[in-house]
VOBA-1610 file (N, C-alpha, C; in pm, whole numbers, padded with zeros to 5 digits, always signed):
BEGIN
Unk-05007+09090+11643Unk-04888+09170+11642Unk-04806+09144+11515Unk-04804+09012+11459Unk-04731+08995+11367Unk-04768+09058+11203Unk-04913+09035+11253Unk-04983+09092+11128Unk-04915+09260+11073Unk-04931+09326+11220Unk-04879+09467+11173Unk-04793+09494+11171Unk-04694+09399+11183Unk-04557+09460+11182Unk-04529+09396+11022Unk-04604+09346+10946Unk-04605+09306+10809Unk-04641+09429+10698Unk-04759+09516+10808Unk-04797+09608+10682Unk-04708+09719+10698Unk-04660+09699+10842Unk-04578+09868+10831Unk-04444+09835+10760Unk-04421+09713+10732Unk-04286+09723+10641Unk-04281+09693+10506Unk-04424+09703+10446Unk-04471+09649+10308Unk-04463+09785+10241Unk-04392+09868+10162Unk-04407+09983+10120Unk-04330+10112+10146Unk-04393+10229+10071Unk-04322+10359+10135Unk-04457+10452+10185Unk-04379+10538+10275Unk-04489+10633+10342Unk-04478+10707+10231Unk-04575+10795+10271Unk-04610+10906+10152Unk-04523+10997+10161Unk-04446+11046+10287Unk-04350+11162+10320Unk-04238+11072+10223Unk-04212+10977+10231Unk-04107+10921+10106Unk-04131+10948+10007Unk-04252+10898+09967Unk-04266+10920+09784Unk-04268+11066+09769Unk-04338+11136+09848Unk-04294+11319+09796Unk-04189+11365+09843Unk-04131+11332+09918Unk-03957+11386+09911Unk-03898+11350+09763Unk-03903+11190+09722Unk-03861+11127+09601Unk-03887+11213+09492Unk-04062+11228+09491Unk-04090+11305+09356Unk-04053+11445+09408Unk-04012+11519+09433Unk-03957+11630+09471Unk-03795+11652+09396Unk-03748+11534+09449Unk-03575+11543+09401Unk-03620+11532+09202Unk-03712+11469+09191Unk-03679+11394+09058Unk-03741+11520+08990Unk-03851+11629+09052Unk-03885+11745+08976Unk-03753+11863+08972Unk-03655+11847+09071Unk-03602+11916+09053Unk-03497+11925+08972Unk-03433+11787+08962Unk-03343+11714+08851Unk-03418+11770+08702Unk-03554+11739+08688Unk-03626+11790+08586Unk-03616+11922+08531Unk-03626+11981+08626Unk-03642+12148+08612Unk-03476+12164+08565Unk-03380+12164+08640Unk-03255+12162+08613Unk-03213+12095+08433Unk-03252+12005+08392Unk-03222+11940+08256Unk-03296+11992+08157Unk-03411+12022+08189Unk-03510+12107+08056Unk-03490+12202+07971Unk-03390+12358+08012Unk-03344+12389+07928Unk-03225+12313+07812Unk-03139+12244+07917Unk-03059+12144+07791Unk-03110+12104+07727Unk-03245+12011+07800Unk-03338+11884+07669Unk-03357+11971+07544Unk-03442+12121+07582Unk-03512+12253+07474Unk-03386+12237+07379Unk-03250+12314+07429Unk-03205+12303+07348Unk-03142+12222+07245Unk-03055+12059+07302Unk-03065+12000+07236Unk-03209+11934+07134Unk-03347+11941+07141Unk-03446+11966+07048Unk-03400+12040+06929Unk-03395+12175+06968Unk-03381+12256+06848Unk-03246+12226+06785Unk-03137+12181+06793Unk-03032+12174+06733Unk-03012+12035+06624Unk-03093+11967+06712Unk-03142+11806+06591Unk-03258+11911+06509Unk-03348+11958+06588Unk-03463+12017+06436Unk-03394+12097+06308Unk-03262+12157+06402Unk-03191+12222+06277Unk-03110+12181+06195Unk-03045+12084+06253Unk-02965+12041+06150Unk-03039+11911+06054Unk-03176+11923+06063Unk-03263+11798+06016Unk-03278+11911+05892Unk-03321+12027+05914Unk-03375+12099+05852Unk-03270+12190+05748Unk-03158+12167+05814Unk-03015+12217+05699Unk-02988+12078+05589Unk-02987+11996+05633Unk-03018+11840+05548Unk-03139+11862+05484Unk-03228+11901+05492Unk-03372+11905+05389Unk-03296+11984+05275Unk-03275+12117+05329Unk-03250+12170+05255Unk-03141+12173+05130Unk-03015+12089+05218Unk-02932+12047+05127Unk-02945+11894+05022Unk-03085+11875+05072Unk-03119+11764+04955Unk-03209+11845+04885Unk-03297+11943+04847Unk-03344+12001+04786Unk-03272+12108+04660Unk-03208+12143+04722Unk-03086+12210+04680Unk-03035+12084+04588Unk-02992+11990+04580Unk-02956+11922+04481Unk-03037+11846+04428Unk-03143+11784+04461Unk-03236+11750+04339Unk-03278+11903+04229Unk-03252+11998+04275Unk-03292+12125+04174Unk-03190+12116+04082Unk-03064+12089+04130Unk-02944+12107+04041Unk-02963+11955+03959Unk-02994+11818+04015Unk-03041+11717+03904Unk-03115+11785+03805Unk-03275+11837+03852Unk-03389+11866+03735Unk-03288+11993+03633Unk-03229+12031+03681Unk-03185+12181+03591Unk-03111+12066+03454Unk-03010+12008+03507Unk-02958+11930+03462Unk-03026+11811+03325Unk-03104+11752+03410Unk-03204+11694+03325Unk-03300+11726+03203Unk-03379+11821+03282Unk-03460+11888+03151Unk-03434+12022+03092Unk-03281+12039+03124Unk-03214+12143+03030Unk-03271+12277+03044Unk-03284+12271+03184Unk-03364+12456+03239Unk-03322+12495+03331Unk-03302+12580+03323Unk-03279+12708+03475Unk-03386+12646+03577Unk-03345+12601+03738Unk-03410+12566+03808Unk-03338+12657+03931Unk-03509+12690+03980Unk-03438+12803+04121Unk-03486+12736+04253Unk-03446+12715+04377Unk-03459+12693+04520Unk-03522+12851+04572Unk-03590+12826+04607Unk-03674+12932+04683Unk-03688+12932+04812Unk-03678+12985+04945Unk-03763+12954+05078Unk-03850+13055+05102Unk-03968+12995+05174Unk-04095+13082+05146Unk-04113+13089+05302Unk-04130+13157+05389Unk-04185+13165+05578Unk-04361+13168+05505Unk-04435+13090+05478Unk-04615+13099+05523Unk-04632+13061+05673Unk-04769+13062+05675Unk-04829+13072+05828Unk-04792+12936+05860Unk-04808+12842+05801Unk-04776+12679+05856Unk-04602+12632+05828Unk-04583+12770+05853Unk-04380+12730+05879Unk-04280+12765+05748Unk-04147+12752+05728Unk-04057+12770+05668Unk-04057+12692+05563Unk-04039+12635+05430Unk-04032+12572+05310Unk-03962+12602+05185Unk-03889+12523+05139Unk-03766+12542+05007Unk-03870+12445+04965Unk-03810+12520+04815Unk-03927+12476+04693Unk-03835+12471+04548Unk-03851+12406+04480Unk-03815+12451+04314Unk-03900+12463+04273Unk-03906+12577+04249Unk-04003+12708+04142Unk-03978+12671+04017Unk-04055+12588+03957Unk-04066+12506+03858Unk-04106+12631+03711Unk-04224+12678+03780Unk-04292+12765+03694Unk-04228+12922+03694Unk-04133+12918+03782Unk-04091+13075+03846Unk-04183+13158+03859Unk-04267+13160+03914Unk-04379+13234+03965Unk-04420+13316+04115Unk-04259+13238+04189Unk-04297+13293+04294Unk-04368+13215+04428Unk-04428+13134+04388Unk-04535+13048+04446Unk-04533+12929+04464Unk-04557+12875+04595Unk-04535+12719+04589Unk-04647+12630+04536Unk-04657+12526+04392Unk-04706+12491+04336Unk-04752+12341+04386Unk-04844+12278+04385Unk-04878+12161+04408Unk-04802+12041+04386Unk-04781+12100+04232Unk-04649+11966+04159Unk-04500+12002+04177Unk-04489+12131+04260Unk-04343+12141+04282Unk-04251+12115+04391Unk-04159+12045+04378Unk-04062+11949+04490Unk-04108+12073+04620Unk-04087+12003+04700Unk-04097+12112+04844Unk-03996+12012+04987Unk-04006+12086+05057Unk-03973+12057+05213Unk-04007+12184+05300Unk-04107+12078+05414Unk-04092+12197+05497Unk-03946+12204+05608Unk-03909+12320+05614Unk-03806+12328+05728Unk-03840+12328+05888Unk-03983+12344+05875Unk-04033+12384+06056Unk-04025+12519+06079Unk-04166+12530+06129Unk-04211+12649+06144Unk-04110+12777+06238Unk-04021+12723+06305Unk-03944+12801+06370Unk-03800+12796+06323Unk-03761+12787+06214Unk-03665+12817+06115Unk-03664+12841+06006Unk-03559+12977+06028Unk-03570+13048+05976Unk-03449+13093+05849Unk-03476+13137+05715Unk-03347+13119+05645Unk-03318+13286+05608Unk-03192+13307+05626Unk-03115+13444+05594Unk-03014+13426+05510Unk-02965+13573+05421Unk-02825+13599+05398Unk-02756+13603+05425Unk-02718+13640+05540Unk-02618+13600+05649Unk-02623+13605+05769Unk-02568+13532+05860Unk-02591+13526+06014Unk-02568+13640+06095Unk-02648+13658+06193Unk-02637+13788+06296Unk-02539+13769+06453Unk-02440+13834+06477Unk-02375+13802+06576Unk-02268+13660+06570Unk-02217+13635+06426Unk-02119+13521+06418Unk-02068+13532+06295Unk-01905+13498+06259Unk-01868+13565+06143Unk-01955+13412+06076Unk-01942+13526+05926Unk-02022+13406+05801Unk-01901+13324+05776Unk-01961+13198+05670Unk-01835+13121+05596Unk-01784+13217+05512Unk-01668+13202+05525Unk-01550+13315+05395Unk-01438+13176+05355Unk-01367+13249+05233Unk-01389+13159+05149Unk-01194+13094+05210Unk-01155+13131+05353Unk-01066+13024+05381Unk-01136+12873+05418Unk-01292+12867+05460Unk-01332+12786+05500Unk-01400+12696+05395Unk-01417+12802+05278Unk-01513+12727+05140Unk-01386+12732+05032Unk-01281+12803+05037Unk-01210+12761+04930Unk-01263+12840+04790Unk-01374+12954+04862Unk-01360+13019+04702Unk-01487+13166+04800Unk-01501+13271+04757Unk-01532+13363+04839Unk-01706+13347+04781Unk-01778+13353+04879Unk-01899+13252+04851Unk-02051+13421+04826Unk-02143+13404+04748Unk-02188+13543+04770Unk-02342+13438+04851Unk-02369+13535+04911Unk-02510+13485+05027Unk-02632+13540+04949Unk-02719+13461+04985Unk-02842+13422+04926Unk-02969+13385+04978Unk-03059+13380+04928Unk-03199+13326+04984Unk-03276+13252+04868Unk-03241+13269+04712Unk-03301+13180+04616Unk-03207+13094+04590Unk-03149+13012+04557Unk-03055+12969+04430Unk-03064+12903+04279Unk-03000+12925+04230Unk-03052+12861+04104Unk-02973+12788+04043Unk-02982+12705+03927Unk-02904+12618+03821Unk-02933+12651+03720Unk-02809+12658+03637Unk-02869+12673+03487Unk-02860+12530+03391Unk-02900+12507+03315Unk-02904+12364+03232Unk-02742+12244+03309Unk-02624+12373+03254Unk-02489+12282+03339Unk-02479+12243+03449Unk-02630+12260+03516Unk-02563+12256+03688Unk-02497+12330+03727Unk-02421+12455+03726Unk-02363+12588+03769Unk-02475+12652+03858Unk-02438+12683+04015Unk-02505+12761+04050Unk-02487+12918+03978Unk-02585+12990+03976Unk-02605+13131+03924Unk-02682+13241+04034Unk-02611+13336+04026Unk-02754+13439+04114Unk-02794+13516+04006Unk-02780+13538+03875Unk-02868+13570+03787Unk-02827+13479+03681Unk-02968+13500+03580Unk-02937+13434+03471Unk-02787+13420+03395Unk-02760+13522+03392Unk-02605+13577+03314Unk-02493+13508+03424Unk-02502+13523+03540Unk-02420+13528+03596Unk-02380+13399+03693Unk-02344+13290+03617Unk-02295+13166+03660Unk-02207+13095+03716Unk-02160+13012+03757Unk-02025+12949+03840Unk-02007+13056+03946Unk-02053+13080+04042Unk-02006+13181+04132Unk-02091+13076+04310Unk-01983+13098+04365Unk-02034+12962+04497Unk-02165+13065+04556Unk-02233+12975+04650Unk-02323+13034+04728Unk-02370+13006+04825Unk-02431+13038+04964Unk-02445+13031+05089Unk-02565+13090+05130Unk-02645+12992+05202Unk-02771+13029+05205Unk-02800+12981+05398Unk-02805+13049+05526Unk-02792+13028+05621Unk-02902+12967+05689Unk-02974+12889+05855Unk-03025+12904+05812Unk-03026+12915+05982Unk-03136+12954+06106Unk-03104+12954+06270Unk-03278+12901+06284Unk-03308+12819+06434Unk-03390+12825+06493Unk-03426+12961+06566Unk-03583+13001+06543Unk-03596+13137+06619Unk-03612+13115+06803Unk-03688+12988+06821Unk-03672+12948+06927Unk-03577+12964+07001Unk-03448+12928+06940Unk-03311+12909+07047Unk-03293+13058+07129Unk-03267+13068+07258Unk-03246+13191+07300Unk-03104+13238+07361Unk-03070+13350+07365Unk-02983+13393+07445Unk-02825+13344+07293Unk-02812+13260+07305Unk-02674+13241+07184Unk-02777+13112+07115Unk-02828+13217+06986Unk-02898+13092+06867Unk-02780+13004+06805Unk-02852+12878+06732Unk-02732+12805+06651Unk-02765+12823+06526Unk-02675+12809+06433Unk-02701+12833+06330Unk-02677+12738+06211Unk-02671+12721+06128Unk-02654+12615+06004Unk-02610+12662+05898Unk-02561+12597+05790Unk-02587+12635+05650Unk-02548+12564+05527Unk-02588+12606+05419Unk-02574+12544+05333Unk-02534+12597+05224Unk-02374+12520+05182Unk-02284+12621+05078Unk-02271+12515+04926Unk-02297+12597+04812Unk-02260+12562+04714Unk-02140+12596+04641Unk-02116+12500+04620Unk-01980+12595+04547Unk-02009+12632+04408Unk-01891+12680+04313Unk-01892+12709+04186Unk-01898+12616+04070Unk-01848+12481+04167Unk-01887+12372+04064Unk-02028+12279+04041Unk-02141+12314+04164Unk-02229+12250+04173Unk-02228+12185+04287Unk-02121+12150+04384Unk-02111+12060+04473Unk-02170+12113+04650Unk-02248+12045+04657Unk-02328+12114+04802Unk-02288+12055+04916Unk-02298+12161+05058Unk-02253+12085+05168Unk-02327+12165+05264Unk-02365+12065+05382Unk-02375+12157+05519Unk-02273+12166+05593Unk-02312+12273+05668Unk-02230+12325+05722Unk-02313+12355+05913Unk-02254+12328+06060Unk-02301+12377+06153Unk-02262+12459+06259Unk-02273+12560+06296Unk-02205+12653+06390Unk-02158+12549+06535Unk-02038+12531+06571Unk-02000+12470+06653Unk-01963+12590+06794Unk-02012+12665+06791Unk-01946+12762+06898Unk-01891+12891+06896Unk-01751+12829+06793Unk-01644+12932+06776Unk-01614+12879+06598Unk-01644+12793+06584Unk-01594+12803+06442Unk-01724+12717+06312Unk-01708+12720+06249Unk-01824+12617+06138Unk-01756+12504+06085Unk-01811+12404+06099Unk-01764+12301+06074Unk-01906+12153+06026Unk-01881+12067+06005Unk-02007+11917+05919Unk-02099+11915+06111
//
């Protein structure tokens, strides 16, 4: 008698453990869209930081070897990528700086469904973009001729659904770069 009254209190029945794993799938199911989205909002703002270090090593090399240097982002089949177009050709080159951004971000001129940065928030009225460039001074330019003028280059996960987030990355007229992240209702670090 003693024996069994040892095993029936050594453990859980099985109607326990699947009630248990039951609560804990449902807790699961319930948190997964949060987990998804917090994912994509670290991938993006990892990927607005790539970009805003790319973005300024271009403005170093322009600087350095006394040339017009342009930032490019390219969407190929293996994901999103900013490049300095070393050769200006268009093309991402073997020997030319790169980052990928991740295949599910994506970079625009300006954001869809949220006002853009304007220039109470940048301090100078910013024109939007998808290349950027430097000329020898470090001045961003959107054409050759046309220098010191700020610029804003956006950038969203396609993943995110229902209200995407967005990012970006503003230069100003003096060379000086920053990100920037959609907080909701307003843009802000």
């Amino acid at each position: 008698m003693r024996q069994l009254r040892r095993r029936s209190a050594s453990g859980f029945s099985l109607l326990e453990l699947m009630i248990v794993v039951g609560i804990l799938m449902v807790i699961t199911a319930m948190a997964m869209p949060r987990i998804m989205t917090t994912i994509a909002d670290v991938r993006l703002r990892g990927a607005v930081n790539s970009a805003s270090g790319i973005i300024q090593s271009a403005r170093m090399m322009a600087i350095k070897d006394n040339q017009l240097r342009k930032v490019k982002y390219s969407n190929i089949a293996s994901g999103g990528f900013m490049y300095i177009d070393s050769n200006d050709d268009g093309a991402i080159g073997a020997t030319e700086s790169q980052v990928q951004m991740g295949s599910t971000i994506l970079a625009y001129s300006a954001p869809s469904g949220l006002p853009a940065l304007i220039a109470s928030d940048l301090g100078y009225t910013p024109a939007t973009v998808t290349t950027i460039m430097f000329n020898p001074r470090g001045l961003p330019c959107s054409a050759a001729n046309a220098c010191g003028a700020g610029m804003v280059i956006y950038f969203t996960d396609s993943r995110t659904v229902g209200s995407p987030n967005w990012g970006a990355v503003s230069v100003a007229p003096a060379g000086r770069v920053k990100t920037w992240m959609w907080k909701g209702n307003s843009w802000g670090d």
